[in-house]
C-alpha positions as CSV (number, residue, x, y, z in Angstrom):
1,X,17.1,13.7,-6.9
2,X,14.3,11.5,-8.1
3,X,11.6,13.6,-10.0
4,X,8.9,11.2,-9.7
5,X,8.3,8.6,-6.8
6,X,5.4,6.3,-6.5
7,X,4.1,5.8,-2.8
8,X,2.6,2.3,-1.7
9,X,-0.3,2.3,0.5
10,X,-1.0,0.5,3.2
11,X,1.7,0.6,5.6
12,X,4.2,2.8,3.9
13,X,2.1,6.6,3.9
14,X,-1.1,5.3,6.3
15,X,-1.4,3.0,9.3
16,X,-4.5,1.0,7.9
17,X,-4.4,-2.1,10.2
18,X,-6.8,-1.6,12.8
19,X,-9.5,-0.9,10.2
20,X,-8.3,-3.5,8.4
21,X,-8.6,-6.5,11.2
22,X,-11.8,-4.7,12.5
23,X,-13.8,-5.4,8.9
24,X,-12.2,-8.4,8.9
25,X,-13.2,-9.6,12.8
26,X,-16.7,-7.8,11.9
27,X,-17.2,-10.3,9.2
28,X,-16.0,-13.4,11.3
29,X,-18.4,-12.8,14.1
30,X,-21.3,-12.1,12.0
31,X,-20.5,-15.8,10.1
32,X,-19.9,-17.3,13.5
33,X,-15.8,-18.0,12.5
34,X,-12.9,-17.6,14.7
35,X,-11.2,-14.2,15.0
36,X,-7.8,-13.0,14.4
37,X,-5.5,-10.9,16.5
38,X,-3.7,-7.7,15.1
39,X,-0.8,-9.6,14.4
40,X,-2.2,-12.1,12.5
41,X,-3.9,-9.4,10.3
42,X,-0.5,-7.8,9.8
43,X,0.6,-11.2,8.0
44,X,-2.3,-11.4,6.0
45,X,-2.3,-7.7,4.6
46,X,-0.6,-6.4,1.7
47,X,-1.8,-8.5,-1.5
48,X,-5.4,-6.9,-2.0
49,X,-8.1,-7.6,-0.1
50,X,-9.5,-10.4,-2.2
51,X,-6.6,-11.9,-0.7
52,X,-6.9,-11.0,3.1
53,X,-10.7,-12.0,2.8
54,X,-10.1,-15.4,1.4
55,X,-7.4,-15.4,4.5
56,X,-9.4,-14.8,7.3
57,X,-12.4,-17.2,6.2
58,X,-11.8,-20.6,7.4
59,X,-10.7,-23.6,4.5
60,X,-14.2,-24.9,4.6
61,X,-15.6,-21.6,3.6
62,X,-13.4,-20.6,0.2
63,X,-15.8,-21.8,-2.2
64,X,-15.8,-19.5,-5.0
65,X,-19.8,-18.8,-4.7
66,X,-19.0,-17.8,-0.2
67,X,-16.1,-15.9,-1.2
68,X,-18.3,-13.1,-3.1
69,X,-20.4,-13.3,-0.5
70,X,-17.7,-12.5,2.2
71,X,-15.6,-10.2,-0.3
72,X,-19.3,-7.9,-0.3
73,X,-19.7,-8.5,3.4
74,X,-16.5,-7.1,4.3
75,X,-16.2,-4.4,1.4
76,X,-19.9,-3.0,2.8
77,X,-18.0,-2.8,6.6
78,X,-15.0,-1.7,5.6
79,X,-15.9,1.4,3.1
80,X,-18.5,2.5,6.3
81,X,-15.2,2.2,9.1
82,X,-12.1,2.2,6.8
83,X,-11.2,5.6,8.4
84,X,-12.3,5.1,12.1
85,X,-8.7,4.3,13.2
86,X,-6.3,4.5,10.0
87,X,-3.8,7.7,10.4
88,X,-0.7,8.7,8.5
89,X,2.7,7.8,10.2
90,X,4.3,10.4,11.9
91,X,6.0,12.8,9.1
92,X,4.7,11.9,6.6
93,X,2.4,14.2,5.8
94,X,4.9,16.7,6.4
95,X,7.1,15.0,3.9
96,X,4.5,14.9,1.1
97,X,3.9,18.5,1.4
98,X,7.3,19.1,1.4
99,X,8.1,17.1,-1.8
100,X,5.4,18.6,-3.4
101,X,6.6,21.9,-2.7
102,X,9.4,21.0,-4.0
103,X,8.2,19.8,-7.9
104,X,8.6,16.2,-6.9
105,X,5.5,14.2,-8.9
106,X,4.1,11.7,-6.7
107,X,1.8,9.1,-7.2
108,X,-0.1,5.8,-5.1
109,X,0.0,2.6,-6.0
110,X,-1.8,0.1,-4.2
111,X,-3.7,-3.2,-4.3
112,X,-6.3,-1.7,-2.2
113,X,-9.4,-1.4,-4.3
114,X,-9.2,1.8,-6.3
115,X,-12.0,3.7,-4.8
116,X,-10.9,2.7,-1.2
117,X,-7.4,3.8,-2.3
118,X,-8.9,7.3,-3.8
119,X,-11.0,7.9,-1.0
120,X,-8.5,7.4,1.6
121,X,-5.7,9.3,0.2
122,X,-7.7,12.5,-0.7
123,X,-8.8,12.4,2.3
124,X,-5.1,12.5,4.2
125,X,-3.8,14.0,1.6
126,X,-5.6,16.6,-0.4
127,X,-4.5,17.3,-3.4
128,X,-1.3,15.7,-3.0
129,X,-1.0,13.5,-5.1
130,X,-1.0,14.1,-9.0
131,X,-2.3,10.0,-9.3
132,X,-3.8,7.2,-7.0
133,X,-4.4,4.1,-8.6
134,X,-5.7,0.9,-6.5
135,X,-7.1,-2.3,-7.7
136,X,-8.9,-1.9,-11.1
137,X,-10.4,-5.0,-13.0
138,X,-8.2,-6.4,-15.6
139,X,-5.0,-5.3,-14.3
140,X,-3.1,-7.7,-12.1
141,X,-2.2,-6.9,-8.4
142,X,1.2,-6.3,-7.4
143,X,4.0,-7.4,-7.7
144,X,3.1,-7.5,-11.5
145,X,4.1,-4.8,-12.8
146,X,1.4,-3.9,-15.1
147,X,-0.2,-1.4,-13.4
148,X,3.3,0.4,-12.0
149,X,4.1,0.9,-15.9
150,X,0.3,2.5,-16.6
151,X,1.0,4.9,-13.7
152,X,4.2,6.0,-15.3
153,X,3.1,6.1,-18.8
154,X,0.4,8.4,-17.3
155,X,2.4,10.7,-15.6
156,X,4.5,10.7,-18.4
157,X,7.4,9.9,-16.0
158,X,11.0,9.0,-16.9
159,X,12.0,5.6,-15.0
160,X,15.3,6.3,-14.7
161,X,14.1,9.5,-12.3
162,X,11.7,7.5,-10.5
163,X,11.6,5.6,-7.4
164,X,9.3,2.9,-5.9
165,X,8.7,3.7,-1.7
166,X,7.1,0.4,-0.2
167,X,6.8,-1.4,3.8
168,X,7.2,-4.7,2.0
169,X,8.8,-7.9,0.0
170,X,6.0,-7.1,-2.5
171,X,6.6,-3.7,-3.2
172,X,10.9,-4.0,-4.0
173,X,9.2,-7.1,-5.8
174,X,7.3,-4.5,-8.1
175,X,9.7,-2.0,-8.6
176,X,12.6,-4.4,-9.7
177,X,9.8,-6.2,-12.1
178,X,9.2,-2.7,-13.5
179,X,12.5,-2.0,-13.4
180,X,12.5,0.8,-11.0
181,X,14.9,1.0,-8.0
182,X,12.8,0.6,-4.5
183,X,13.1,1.9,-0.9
184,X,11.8,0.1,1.6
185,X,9.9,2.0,4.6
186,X,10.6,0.2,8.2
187,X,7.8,1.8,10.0
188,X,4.9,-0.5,8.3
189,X,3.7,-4.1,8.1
190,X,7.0,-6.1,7.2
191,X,10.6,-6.2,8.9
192,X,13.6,-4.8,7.7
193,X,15.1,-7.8,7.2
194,X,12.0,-9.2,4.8
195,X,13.1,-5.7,2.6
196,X,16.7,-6.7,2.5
197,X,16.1,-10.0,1.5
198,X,13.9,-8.5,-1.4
199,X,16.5,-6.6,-2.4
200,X,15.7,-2.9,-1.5
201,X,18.4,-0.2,-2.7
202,X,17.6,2.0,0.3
203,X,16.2,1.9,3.4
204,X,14.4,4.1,5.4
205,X,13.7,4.1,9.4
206,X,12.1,7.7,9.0
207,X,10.5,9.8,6.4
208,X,13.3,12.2,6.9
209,X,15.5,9.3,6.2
210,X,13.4,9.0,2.7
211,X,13.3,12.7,2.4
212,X,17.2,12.4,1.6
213,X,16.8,9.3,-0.8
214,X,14.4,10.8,-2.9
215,X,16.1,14.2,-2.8
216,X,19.9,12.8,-3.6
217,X,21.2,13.2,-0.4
218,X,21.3,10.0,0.4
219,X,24.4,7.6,-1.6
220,X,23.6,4.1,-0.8
């Protein structure tokens, strides 16, 4: 049984992708750019939204100076709507309350800007959760694993009890780089295959599934 696990985001405990592409579209059509389909958001996702902003802007408009304007632009849309269409998958808020009930310590890490990530989570998940971290200046996004080693040294956390849960190449990226063992969720932005090929020591098709990883039921 692992006595602490740290959740990603964005695809792994909430379905954020409709928001997400919505801000996004929001912000193309008020610039006069093309817009992207679902899809195309769901390849863009997952390395902070810095990232997905500079994504969705066409080449001609990455200048450094556009791209704060943009980054504000969406940030101003997206903390109005982020909440419009974003749910938790199915179970999982059963599973979280179940962990916690039984003395798991669970935390989110996520390179969602932190008071998106705070927001969003206490919102789901009320007192859940004894940390949510997001994007914070000075620490870099995932998968270094600065920020994955702050969140354990603040929960005072053992590694070798602790497991990584994540939808994506990034996240088993992050665990291994802070030397934590990672499951990868296959309900969320990313294929399985993408989490094998990252090298994910479990794998989950349900959160019952990851209930008996992170409870020892679960050998391989």
């Amino acid at each position: 049984m692992y006595q602490t696990v740290i959740f990603d985001l964005d695809g792994t405990l909430l379905n954020t992708l409709e928001d997400l592409a919505d801000a996004g579209n929001w912000v193309c059509r008020r610039n006069g750019w093309p817009e992207h389909s679902l899809e195309e958001f769901r390849a863009m996702v997952g390395h902070g939204i810095p990232n997905l902003v500079e994504r969705f802007s066409p080449e001609g408009c990455r200048s450094p100076l556009l791209m704060v304007n943009t980054l504000a632009q969406f940030s101003q849309y997206y903390g109005a709507h982020n909440m419009d269409k974003t749910l938790p998958y199915a179970g999982m808020e059963e599973l979280a309350a179940e962990l916690k009930k039984r003395g798991v310590q669970m935390a989110v890490y996520s390179n969602k800007a932190d008071d998106f990530s705070r927001q969003i989570v206490e919102h789901f998940f009320p007192g859940v959760f004894s940390l949510v971290r997001g994007k914070v200046r000075g620490v870099p996004v995932k998968p270094d694993p600065t920020g994955v080693r702050q969140v354990l040294a603040e929960l005072n956390a053992d590694p070798a009890a602790t497991l990584f849960v994540g939808d994506s190449s990034v996240d088993m990226e992050t665990a291994h780089n802070a030397g934590l063992p990672a499951c990868g969720v296959t309900w969320g932005f990313r294929s399985r295959e993408s989490l094998e090929a990252a090298g994910a020591e479990f794998l989950a098709d349900t959160p019952e599934q990851l209930a008996a990883v992170i409870l020892g039921k679960e050998k391989t």
